[in-house]
C-alpha positions in Angstrom: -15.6 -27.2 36.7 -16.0 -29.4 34.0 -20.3 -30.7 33.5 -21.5 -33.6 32.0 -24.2 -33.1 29.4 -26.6 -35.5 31.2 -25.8 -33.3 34.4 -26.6 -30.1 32.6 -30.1 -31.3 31.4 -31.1 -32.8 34.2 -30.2 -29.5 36.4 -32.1 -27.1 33.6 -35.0 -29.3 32.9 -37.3 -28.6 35.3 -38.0 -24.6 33.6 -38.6 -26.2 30.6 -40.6 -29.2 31.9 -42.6 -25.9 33.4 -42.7 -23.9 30.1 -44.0 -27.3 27.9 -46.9 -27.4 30.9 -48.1 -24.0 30.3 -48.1 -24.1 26.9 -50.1 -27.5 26.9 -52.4 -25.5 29.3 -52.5 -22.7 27.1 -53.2 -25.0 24.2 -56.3 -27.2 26.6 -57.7 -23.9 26.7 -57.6 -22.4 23.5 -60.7 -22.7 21.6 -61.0 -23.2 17.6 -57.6 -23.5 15.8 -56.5 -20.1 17.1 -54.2 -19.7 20.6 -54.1 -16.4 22.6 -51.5 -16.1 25.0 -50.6 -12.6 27.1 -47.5 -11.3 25.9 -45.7 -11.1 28.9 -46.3 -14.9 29.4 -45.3 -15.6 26.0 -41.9 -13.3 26.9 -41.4 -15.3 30.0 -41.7 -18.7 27.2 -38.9 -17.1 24.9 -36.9 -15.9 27.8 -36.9 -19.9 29.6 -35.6 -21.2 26.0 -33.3 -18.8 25.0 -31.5 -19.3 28.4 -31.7 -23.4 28.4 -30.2 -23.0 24.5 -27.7 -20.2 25.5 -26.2 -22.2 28.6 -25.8 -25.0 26.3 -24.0 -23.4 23.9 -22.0 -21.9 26.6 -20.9 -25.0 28.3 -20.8 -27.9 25.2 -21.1 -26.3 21.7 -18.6 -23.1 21.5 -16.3 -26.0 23.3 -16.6 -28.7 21.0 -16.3 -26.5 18.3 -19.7 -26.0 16.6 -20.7 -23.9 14.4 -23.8 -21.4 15.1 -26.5 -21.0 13.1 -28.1 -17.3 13.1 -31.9 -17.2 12.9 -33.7 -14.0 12.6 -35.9 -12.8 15.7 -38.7 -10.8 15.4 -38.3 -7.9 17.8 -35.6 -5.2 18.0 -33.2 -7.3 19.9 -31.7 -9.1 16.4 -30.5 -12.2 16.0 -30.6 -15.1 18.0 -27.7 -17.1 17.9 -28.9 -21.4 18.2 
């Protein structure tokens, strides 16, 4: 089943739209220049991202041919491929 891009978005936006509120929230609250956020919530960030990105380059950029760009993660699971 072939998905339009438009389709795709609109079907994975709402875990972002929800990730870019509790970050803003976390930001609200923050006080001074400094942010402190638990790391499990900060996991659960990475974690909604790298699955929005990785779907995407499952279903439009490995098919149109794109290249990937490697960036290093810091962590023990190694790159992250964007």
């Amino acid at each position: 089943m072939e998905m339009s891009v438009e389709k795709f978005v609109s079907r994975r936006m709402h875990p972002v739209r929800v990730t870019v509120g509790l970050l803003n929230r976390e930001l609200d609250g923050a006080k001074g220049d400094e942010v402190s956020m638990d790391r499990e919530m900060l996991e659960s960030v990475i974690n909604t991202l790298e699955i929005f990105i990785g779907d995407y380059d499952v279903n439009f950029k490995k098919a149109a041919g794109g290249r990937e760009k490697k960036f290093v993660e810091s962590g023990n699971k190694g790159p992250v491929k964007v």
